[in-house]
ChimeraX commands (.cxc) that place a marker at each C-alpha (Angstrom):
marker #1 position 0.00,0.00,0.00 radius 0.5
marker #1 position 1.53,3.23,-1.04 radius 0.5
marker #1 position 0.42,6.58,1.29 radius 0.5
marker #1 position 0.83,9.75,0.24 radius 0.5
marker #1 position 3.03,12.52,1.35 radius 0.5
marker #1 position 0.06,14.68,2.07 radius 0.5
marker #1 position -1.99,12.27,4.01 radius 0.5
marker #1 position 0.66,11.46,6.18 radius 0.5
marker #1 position 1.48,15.05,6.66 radius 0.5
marker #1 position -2.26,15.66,7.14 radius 0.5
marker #1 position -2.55,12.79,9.94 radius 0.5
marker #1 position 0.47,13.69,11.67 radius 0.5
marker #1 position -0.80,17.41,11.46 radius 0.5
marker #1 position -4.24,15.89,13.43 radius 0.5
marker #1 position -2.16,14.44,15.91 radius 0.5
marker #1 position 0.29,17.00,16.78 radius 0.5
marker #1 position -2.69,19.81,16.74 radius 0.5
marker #1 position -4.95,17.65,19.25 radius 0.5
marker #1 position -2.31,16.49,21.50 radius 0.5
marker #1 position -1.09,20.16,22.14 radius 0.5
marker #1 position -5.17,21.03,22.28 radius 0.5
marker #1 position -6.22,18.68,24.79 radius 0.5
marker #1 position -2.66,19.96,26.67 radius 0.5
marker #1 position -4.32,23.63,26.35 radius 0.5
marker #1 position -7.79,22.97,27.69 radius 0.5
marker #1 position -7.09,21.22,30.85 radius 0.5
marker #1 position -7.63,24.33,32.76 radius 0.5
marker #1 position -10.97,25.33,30.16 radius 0.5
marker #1 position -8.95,28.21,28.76 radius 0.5
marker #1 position -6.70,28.58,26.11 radius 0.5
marker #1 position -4.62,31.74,26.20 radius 0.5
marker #1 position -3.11,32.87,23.23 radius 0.5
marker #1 position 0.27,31.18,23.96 radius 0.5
marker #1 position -1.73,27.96,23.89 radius 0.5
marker #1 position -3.21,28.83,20.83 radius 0.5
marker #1 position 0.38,29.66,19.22 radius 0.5
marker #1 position 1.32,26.59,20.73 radius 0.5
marker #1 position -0.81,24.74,18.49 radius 0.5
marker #1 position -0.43,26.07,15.61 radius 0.5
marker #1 position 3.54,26.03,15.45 radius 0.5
marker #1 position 3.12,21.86,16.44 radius 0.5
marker #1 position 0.94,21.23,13.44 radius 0.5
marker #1 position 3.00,23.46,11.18 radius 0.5
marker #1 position 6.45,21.55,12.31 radius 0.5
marker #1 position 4.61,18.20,12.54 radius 0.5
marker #1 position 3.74,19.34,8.63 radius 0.5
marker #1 position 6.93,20.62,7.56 radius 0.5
marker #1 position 8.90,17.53,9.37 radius 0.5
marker #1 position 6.62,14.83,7.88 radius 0.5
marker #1 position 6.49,16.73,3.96 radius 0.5
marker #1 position 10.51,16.77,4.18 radius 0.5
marker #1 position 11.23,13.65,5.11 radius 0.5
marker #1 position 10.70,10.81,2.05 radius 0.5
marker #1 position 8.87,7.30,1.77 radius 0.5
marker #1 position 11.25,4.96,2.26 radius 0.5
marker #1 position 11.32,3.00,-1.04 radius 0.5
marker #1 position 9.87,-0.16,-1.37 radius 0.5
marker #1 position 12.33,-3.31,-2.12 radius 0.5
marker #1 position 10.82,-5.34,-5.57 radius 0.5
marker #1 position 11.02,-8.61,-5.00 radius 0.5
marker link #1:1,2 radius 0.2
marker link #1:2,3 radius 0.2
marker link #1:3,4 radius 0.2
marker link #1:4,5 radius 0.2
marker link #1:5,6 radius 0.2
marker link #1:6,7 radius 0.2
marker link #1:7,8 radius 0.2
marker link #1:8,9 radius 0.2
marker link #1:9,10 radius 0.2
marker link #1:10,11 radius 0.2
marker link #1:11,12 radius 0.2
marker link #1:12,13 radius 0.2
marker link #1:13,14 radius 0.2
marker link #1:14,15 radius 0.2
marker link #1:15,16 radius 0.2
marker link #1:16,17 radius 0.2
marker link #1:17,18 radius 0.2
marker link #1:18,19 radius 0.2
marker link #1:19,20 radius 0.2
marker link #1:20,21 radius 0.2
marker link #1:21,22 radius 0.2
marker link #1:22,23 radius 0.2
marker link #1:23,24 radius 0.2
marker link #1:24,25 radius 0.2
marker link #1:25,26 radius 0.2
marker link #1:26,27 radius 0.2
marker link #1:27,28 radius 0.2
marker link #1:28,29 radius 0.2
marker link #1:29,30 radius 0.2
marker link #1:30,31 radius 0.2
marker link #1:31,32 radius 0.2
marker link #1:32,33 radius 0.2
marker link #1:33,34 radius 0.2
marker link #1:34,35 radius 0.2
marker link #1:35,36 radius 0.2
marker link #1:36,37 radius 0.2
marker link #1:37,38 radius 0.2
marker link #1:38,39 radius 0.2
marker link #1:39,40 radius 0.2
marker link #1:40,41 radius 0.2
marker link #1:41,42 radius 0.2
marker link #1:42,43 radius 0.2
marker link #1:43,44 radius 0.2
marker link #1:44,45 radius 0.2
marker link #1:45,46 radius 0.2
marker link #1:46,47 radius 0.2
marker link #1:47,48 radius 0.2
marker link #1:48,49 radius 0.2
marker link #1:49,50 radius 0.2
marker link #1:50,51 radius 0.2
marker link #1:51,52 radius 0.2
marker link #1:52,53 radius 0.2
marker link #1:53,54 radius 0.2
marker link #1:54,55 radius 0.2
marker link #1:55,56 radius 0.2
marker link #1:56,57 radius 0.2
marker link #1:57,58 radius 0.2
marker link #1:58,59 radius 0.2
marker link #1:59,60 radius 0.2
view
């Protein structure tokens, strides 16, 4: 099964966002640094998963 660049970046993107999210809202507020928080882990978790390649699949 081949996946795509993009849907792993996408997934990852999910993952990084709600993990720093559900970090955020333990106290039921999310200040702006929380909210900068966020978006700088789904932008790296997107940058780091786009930049690094598939690795290639051995024919056998």
């Amino acid at each position: 099964m081949k996946i795509s660049s993009i849907a792993k970046a996408v997934v990852s993107g999910i993952a990084a966002g709600s993990a720093a999210g559900v970090t955020a809202v333990q106290d039921n507020v999310v200040t702006a640094g929380e909210g900068v928080t966020i978006v700088l882990a789904v932008l790296a978790a997107w940058g780091i998963t786009w930049a690094v390649p598939n690795k290639p699949t051995r024919d056998i």
